[in-house]
N, C-alpha and C positions, 0 to 999 in steps of 0.2 A: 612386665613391670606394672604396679596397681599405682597408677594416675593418684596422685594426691592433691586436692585442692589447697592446701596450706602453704605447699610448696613456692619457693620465689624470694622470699624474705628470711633472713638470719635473727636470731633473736633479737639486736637492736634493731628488730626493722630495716636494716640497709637491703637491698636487693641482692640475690643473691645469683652465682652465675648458672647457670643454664648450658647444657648442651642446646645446640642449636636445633638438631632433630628435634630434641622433644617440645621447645619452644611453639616449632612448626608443628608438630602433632597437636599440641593444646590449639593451637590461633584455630588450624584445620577441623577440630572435634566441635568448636565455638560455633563455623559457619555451616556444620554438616547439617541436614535438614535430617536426620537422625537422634533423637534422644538418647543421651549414652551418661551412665555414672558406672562409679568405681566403689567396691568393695575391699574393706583388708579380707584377712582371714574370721576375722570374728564380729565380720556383717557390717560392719560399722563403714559408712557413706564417707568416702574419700575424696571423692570429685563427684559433680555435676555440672553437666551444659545447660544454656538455657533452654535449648530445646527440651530437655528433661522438665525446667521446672513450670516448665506450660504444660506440658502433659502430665506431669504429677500434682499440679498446682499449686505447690509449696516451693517456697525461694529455698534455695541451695542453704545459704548459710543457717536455715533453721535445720537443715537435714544434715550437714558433715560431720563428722564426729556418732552420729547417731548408728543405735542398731537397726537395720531395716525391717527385720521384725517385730521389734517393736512401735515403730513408725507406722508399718502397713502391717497388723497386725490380721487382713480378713487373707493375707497371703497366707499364712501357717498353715500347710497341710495340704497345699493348692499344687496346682504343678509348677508354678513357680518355684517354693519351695523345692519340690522333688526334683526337678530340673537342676538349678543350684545346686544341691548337693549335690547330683550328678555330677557336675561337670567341674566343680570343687576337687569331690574326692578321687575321683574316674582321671581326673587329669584332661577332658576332653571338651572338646567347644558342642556344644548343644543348641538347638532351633526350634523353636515351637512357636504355634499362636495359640492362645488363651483369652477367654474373657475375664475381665476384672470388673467387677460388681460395683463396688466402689465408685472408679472411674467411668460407668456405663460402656465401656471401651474394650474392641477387642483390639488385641497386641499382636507383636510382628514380634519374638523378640529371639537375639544372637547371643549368648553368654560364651567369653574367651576366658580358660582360667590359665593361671599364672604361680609362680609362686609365691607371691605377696598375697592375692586374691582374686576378686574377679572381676571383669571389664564386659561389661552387658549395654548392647546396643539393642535399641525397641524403638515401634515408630508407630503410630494409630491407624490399623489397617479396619477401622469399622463401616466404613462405606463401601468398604470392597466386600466387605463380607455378610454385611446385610443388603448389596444389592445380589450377589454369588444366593444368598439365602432367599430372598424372593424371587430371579429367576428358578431354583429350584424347585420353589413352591406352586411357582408358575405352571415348570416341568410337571411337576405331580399333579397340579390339577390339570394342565391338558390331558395327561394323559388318564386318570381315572374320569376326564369327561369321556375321552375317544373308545377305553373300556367300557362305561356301560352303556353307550349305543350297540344296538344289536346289526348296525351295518358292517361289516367288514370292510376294515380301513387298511392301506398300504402306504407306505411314501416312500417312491423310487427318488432316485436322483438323476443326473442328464443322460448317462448312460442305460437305465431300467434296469438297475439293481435297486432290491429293496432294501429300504435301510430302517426302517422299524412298520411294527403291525399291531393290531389294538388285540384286546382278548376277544373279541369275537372273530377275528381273522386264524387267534390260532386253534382256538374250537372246533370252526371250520374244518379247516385242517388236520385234526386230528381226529374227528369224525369222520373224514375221508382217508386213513391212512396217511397222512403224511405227518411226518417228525421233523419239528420243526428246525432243528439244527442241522438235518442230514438232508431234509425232501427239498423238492425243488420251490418249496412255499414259504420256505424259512427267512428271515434277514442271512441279507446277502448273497441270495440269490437273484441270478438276473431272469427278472420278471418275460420280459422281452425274449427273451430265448428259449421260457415258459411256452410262450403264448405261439412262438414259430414253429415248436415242437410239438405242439399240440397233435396228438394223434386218434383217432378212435368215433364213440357218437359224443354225442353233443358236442362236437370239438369245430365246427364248420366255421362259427362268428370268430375263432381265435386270431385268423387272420386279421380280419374288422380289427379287433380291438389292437393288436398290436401298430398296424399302422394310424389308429387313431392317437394312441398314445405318442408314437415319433411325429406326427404331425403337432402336436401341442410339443413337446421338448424343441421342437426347429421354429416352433412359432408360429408357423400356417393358421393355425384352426385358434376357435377360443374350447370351452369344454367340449368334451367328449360323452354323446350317451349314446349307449345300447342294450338292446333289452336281450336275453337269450334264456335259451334252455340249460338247466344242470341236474345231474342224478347224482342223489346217495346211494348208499351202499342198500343191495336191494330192490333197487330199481325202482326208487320212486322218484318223479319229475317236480321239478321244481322250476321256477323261474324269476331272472336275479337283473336289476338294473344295474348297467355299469357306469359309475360317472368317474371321469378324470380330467381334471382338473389343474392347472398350472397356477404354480406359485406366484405373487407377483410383487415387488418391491427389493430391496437390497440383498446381498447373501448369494451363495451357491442355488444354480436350478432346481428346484422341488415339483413331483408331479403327486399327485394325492388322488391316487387310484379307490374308487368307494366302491363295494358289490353289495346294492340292498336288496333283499330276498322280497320279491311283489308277488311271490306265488299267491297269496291270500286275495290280492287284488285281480290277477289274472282267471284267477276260480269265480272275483265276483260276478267278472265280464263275462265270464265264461256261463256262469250262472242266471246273470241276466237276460243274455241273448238266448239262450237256451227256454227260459220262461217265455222268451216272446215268441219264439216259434211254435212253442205249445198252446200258448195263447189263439195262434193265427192258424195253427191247425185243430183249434177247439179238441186236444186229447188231455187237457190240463188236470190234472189228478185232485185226488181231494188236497195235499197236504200241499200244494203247490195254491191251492185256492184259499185255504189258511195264510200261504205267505200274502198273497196278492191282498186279503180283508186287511194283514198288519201296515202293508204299507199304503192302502185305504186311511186308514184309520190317521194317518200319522199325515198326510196330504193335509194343504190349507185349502184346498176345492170341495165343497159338498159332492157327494156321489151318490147314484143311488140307479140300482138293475133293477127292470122290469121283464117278465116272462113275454112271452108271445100275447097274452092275452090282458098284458098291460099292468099285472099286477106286481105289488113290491117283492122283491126275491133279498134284494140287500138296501144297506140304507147307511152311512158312517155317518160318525157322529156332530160332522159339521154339516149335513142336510139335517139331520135332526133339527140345529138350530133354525135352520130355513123356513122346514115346514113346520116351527114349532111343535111337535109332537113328537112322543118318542117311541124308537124304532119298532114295539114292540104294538105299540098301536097303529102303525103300516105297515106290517108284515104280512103278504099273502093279503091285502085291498087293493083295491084300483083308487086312483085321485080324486074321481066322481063321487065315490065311498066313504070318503074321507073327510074331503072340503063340499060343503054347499053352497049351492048357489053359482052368483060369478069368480066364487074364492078356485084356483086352480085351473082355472080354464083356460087361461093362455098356455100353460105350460101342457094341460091337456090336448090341446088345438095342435101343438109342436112335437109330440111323441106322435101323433096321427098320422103326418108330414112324415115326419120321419120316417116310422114302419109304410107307411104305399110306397113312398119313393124308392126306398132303402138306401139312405144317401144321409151324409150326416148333415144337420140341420142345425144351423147355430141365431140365435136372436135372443135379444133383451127384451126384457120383460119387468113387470115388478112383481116382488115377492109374493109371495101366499099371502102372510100373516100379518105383514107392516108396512111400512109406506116404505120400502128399500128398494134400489134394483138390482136385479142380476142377469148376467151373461150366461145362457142356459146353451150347454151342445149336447145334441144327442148323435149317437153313435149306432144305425143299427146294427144287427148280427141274427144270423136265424134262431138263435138261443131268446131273442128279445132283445133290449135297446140299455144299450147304458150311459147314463143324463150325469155329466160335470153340469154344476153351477157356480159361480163366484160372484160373492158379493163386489158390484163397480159402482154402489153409491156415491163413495167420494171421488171417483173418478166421474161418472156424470155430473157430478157437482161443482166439479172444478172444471170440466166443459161446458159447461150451461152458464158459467159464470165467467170464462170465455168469451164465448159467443154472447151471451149478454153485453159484455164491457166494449165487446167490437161493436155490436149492433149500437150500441146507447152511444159511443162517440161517431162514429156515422152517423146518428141522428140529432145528436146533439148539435152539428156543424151545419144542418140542412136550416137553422137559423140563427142568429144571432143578438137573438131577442131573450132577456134574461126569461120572460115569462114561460115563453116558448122551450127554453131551456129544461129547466125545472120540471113543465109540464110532460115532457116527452121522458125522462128521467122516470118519473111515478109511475105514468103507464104505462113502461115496459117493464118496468119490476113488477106488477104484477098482473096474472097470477104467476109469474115466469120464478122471482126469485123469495115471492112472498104472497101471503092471504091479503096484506096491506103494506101500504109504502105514505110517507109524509114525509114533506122536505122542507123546514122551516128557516127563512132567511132571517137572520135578525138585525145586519145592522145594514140589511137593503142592498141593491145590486144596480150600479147605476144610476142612482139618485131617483128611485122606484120605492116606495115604502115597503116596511117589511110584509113578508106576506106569508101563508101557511099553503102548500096543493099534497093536497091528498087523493091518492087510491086505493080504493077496496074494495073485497068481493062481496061485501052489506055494506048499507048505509048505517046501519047501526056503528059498525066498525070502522067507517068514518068519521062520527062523532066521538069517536074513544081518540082515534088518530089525533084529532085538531087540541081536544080537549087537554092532550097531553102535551102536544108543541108549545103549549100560553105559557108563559115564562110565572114562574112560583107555583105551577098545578104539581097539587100534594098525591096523587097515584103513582103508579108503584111505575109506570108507563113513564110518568111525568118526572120524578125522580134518576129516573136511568137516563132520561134527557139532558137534565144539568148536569147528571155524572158528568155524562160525555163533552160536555163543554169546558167544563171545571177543568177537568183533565186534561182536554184533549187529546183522548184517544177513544178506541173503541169501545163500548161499556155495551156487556151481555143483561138482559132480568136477572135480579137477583133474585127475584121473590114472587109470586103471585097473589093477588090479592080481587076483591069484590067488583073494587072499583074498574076495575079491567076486565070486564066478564068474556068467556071463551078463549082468551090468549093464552096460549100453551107456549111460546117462547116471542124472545123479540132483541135485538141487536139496535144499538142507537152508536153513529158515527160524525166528529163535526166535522164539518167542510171548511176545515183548513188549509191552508196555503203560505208560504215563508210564515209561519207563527201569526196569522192572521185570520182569524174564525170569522167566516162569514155565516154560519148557523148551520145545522144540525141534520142528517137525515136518517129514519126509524124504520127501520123492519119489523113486522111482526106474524106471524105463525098461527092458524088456529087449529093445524092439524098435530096429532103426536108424531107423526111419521117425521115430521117436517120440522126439525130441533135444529139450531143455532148454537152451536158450540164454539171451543177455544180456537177450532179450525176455521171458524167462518171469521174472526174479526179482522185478520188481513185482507178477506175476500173485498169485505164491507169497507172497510177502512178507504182501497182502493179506489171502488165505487163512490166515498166521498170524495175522496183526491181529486178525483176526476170531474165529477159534479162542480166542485170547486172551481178546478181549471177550469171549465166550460162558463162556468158564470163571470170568470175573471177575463175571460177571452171578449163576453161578450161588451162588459165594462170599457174595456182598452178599445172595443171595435167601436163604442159609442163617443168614446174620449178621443181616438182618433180622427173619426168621423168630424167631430166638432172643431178639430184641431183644424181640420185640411179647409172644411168650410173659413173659420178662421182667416185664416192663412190667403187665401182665394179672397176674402176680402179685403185684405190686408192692402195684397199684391196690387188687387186693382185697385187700388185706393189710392196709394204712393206711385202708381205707374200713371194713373190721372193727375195727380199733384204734380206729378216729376216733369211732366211731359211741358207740362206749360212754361213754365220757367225755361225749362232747354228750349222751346223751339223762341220763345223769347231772347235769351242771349244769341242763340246764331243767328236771327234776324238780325238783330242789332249787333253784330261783329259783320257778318255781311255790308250791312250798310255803312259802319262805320269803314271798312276796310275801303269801300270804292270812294269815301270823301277824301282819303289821303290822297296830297299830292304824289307823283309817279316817282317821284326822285328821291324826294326828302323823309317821307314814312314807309321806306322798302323793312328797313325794322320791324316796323307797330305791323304792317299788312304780317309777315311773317308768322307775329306772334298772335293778330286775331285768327290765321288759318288755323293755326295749333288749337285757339278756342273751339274751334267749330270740328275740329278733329277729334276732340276730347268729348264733344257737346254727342256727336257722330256713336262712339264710342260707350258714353253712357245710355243714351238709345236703344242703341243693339243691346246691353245688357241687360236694360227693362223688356226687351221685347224675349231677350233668354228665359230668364227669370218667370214670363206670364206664359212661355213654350213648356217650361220645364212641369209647371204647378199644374197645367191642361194634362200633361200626359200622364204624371205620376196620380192622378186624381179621375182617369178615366176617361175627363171631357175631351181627349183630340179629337176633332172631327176629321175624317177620313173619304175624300172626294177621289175615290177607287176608281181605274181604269184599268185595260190593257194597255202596256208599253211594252216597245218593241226594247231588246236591250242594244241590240247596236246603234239605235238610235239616242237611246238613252245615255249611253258612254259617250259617244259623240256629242251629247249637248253638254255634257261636263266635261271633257275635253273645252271644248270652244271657249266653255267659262272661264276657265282656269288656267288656258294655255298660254296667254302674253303674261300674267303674275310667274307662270314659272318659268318664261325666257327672259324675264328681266334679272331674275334670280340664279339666271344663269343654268336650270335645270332642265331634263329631259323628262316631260310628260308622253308616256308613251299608255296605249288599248290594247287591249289582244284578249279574244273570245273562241268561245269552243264553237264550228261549225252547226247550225240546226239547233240552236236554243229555244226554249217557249217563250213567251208574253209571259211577262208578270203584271201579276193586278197585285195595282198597289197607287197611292197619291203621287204623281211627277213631279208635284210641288215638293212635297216633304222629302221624299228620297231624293232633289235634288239637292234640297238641305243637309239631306243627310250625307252626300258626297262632299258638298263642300265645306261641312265642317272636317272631314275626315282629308279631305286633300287641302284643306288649309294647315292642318297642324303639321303634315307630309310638308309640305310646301317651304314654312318655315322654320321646323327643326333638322332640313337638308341642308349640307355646306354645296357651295357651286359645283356647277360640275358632277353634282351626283344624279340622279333617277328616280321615276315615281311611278309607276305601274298599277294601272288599271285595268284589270280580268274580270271576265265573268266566266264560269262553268257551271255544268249540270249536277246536281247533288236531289238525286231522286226524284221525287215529287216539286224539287223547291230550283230555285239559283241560286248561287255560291257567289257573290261580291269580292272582289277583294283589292284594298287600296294597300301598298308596299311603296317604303321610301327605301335609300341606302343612305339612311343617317344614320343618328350617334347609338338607335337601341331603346329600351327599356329595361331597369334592372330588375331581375325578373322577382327581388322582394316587394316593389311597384306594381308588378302587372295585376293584381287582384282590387287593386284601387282605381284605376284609369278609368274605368266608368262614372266613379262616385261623385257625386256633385261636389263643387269648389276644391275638388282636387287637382294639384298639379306635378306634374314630375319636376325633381330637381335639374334645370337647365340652366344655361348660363342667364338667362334676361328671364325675366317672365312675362308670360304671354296668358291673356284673357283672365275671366274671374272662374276658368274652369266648370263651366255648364254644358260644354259644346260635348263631350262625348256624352256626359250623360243624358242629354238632349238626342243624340247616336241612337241611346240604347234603350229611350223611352218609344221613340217613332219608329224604330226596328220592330220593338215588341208589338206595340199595336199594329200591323203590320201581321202580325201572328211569326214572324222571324227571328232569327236568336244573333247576336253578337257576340265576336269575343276577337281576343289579340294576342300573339305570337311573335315572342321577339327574343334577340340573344344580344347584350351589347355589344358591339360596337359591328354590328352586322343589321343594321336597320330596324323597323317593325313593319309587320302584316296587320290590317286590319281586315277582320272579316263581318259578314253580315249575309245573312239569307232572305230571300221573298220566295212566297206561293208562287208558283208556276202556274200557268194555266193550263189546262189537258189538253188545247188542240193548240197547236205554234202556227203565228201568223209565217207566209212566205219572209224570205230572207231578204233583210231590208239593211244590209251592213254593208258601209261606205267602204269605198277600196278594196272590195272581193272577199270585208271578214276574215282576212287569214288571222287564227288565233296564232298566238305567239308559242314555242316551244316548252 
């Protein structure tokens, strides 16, 4: 039955009835995600869905009634057409995909015929079929890549059947007799069974490879190489790298079996070693001695053979460059012959060396012909000597400017005086990195006027030097000066000119710092040998970095310097002022406190003790404060003795032992048997315990512990004061030294001077401090003193027993 769109309505319009089937056939054709129209007999569009008319892009009611050929008129002659009438006249349902030009669309498309006409379902299959077309395209270029490598490719699958081979595998193949549909080398043969079967010669690694490949299928291994012997037909030998290889990502197992023929490489080895033994047994032939000149010639090392009797026998063409002359003017001369004079003499001096010893003999030197150096080995042999050299200019140049920039900031640091600076700067640059050096500061260093130091190997060249630092001088020196400031950066000569007589090169660098030009320092050159190129301005640049930094170090040492004096004045100033006043109020709280009567001013006495507790309090802090400025500043004076430590622990003990039975705590000693004397002040390190068993003291809850050891640690004693309080968090622990720092506790305690006050009279001392803590497992303080080398006898209360 041909589907009529028309259908449904009676000529007035009224509805008309319907089988129910076909009702549901229409609702159902409506929701199919299939495109489908109907045909009469004479082409003409009967129905359409909407799926059709999105794919066709024409609304149905413009197509009903219509011929389709005439409609889609690029059909005619198409297989559309031919199809259609097939299945029209044939009486037969037909299926094909076609492209439609038109629509850029390929088709899926079902034609049903009928006797009315024809009911054709189609549906846009172009994604499937342009990705179907790029994999294949894919296909073909993998495989005309895998064709024309000349390796022999395989791809077994889990079991070591093969399941395809490139064209150079069945070349192979078929140059050794095998066919590839029938041999055992063909697709689908199992490789594996190949390789177990292996019989005859060259056949020994078959084993090898076949367990290497089950190894890579089971996973064990990652690739597989082996290298082996093969014959062709004929008996010639060959030899073949085997790599295999495991697939790795989504899909069925893949192994990708490679055989690349290295015979060519194995002849090179083979050909190489073979030259060296002829070499070492001197029977080397002429044409072996041709090879040896080619690959002379093609080396980046000067070469050059001399006979017994010293003279040139060969010579390549980068000695040429060496000895400036060419080979044909060295050939069958001695060096003497050649160069005059002191020209050649070192490397004459080292072929001499050489031949007596018969030893090879290697030293730098500098060139024959220019100011260059090189790395000269001679090699005897009773044939005569044969001398590698390589130019290592820039390699001594880039050591020398090393070892300069080491030596210059070592010496730089040995004052800190901007003069001194500067001056130590110039003369080691030359003659080390230069014929002349100038270092002109210009907006002063330390509040020192600007100044110009020059060195050089003439006086003359000292006046060129200064001449060209004066800020607007018009030479060509003078010029490449502001460059470098203007810019800041490096600036090479650009130019030579009159007013610079003898300078053959010169480098100017400012001595900058965060974008800060403190002025300028020049290099300059009066030999040719000795040129300043693109390569040297970082060298330079560095060396002003540096220079900078050292003048900036010395600024900050003089600024600090004045700061701490400062400061030291300051201190005592307001600790003079302060004092008077305080000991004023606690006299007068004293006194006032004893005129109260006993009964009636128990209050006011109360609150003047607090005065005088507070008065107490600010005291000790100016006395912290003028402890703290003496150490950080160098002035502690240090009143050095022997102390014995057990005695020593026991006098802090005593001190401290009713504050921490009132508090409820257990101060306990305990030391290593046979300690030394330490030399050190008994005053200060008494201080030093008691700030450190005071902060122990009251950051412990009752009840807990405080522990005082001393052990042996080398040369020195080990201190160590431990509470079992609350800890230090260990983002803290790298502060607890710092002045006016405090850990977060519940109250606070002091202005936070006391350890760094620890950590100043430790150090002077020559001893280091530090602290170890976990919260809520207490803190260790530690701290070291010199020992002394000979230990007084044992002078420890209650028999010394150290504690466990």
């Amino acid at each position: 039955m041909v589907l009529r769109q028309g259908q449904g309505r009676t000529a007035r319009g009224q509805p008309a009835s319907r089988e129910p089937s076909s009702l549901q056939a229409l609702d159902a054709l409506e929701r199919t995600s299939d495109a489908v129209f109907a045909l009469d007999r004479s082409w003409r569009f009967t129905y359409l869905n909407r799926r059709s008319e999105w794919l066709l892009k024409r609304p149905r009611e413009e197509l009903l009634g219509q011929v389709v050929w005439e409609q889609f008129p690029e059909a005619r002659g198409s297989v559309f057409e031919q199809e259609y009438q097939r299945a029209l006249t044939k009486q037969v349902n037909v299926a094909f995909e076609a492209y439609y030009a038109p629509l850029d669309a390929w088709l899926d498309v079902q034609a049903y015929p009928s006797s009315e006409g024809l009911t054709v379902f189609f549906r846009d299959v172009s994604a499937r079929k342009r990705a179907a077309q790029a994999l294949y395209e894919s296909e073909q270029f993998l495989r005309s890549t895998l064709d024309s490598l000349s390796t022999h490719i395989a791809i077994l699958d889990g079991q070591g059947s093969i399941l395809a081979v490139n064209e150079a595998w069945r070349r192979f193949a078929r140059d050794n007799g095998c066919v590839e549909e029938q041999g055992p080398c063909g697709v689908g043969a199992n490789y594996l069974g190949v390789t177990d079967a292996a019989r005859g010669s060259f056949s020994e690694e078959a084993p090898l490879v076949a367990t290497g490949i089950r190894a890579i299928i089971s996973g064990r291994t990652e690739p597989y190489l082996l290298e082996y012997p093969c014959h062709e037909p004929g008996g010639v030998r060959r030899w073949f790298l085997l790599r295999a290889t495991r697939f790795t990502g989504p899909g069925p197992l893949r192994v990708v079996v490679a055989h690349e023929d290295i015979t060519g490489r194995r002849e090179a080895d083979e050909a190489r070693r073979q030259l060296t033994r002829e070499e070492a047994a001197r029977e080397e032939a002429e044409s072996a001695r041709e090879r040896m000149n080619a690959v002379l010639e093609r080396i980046t090392d000067g070469f050059a053979a001399f006979d017994r009797d010293g003279r040139f026998t060969y010579v390549n063409r980068r000695a040429e460059a060496h000895f400036g002359r060419g080979r044909e003017a060295l050939l069958g001369r001695k060096l003497a012959e050649v160069f005059s004079g002191t020209q050649g003499s070192a490397m004459t001096a080292l072929l001499r060396r050489a031949t007596a010893a018969q030893v090879p003999v290697e030293e730098e030197q500098p060139a024959v012909v220019d100011d260059r150096w090189l790395r000269v080995v001679a090699y005897p042999s009773p044939e005569g000597l044969s001398v590698y050299f390589r130019d290592i200019t820039e390699q001594r140049r880039v050591e020398l400017w090393g070892h300069f920039l080491s030596d210059m900031g070592a010496a730089s640091t040995r004052s800190l005086e901007c003069g001194d600076v500067v001056r130590t700067v110039v003369k080691l640059a030359v003659p080390t990195l230069g014929d002349g050096c100038a270092i002109a500061t210009r907006d002063g260093c330390a509040d020192e006027e600007p100044s110009v130091e020059v060195a050089a190997v003439t006086p003359g060249l000292e006046d060129t030097l200064r001449t060209a630092c004066v800020p607007g001088a018009g030479s060509a020196l003078g010029r490449t000066v502001e460059q470098a400031l203007r810019s800041g950066s490096g600036e090479l000569l650009r130019e030579r000119s009159q007013d610079s007589p003898g300078v053959e090169s010169a480098v100017a660098a400012p001595l900058a710092l965060q974008d800060h030009s403190m002025g300028v320092l020049l290099l300059v050159s009066t030999r040719s040998g000795l040129r300043y190129g693109t390569e040297s301005l970082p060298l330079v640049s560095e060396l002003a970095r540096r220079t900078a930094l050292a003048l900036e170090n010395a600024r900050l040492y003089r600024t600090a310097r004045q700061a701490v004096a400062a400061r030291d004045e300051t201190l005592g100033i307001v600790s003079h002022d302060l004092r008077a006043p305080l000991n004023t109020i606690s006299l007068l709280s004293l006194r006032a406190e004893k005129r109260l009567p006993r009964q009636e001013g128990l209050e006011a006495a109360e609150a003047l003790r607090k005065i005088r507790g507070v008065v107490g309090n600010m005291d000790r802090l100016i006395d912290d404060l003028l402890e703290v400025a003496r150490v950080e500043s160098g002035r502690a004076v240090l009143d050095v003795e022997p102390l014995d430590v057990p005695r020593l622990l026991a006098q802090v003990q005593a001190l401290n032992e009713l504050l921490a039975a009132d508090r409820g705590l257990r101060l306990e000693v305990a030391f290593e048997p046979g300690l030394p004397q330490v030399r050190a002040d008994r005053a200060l390190v008494v201080r030093v315990f008691q700030n450190l068993v005071g902060n122990a003291i009251h950051f412990t809850p009752p009840g807990g512990r405080i522990l005082l050891k001393a052990v042996r640690r080398g040369e020195q004693v080990c201190f160590r004061v431990e509470d079992s309080g609350p800890g230090i968090d260990a983002a803290a622990l790298p502060h607890v030294f710092d002045r006016f720092w405090q850990a977060i506790h519940a109250r606070k305690a002091g202005a936070g001077l006391g350890l760094a006050i620890v950590k100043g009279l430790v150090e002077a001392h020559g001893g280091r401090v530090w602290v170890e803590s976990q919260p809520g497992h207490g803190a260790a303080f530690f701290f070291t003193l010199p020992g002394l080398p000979e230990t007084s006898p044992d002078l420890r209360p209650g028999g010394g027993e150290a504690s466990p």
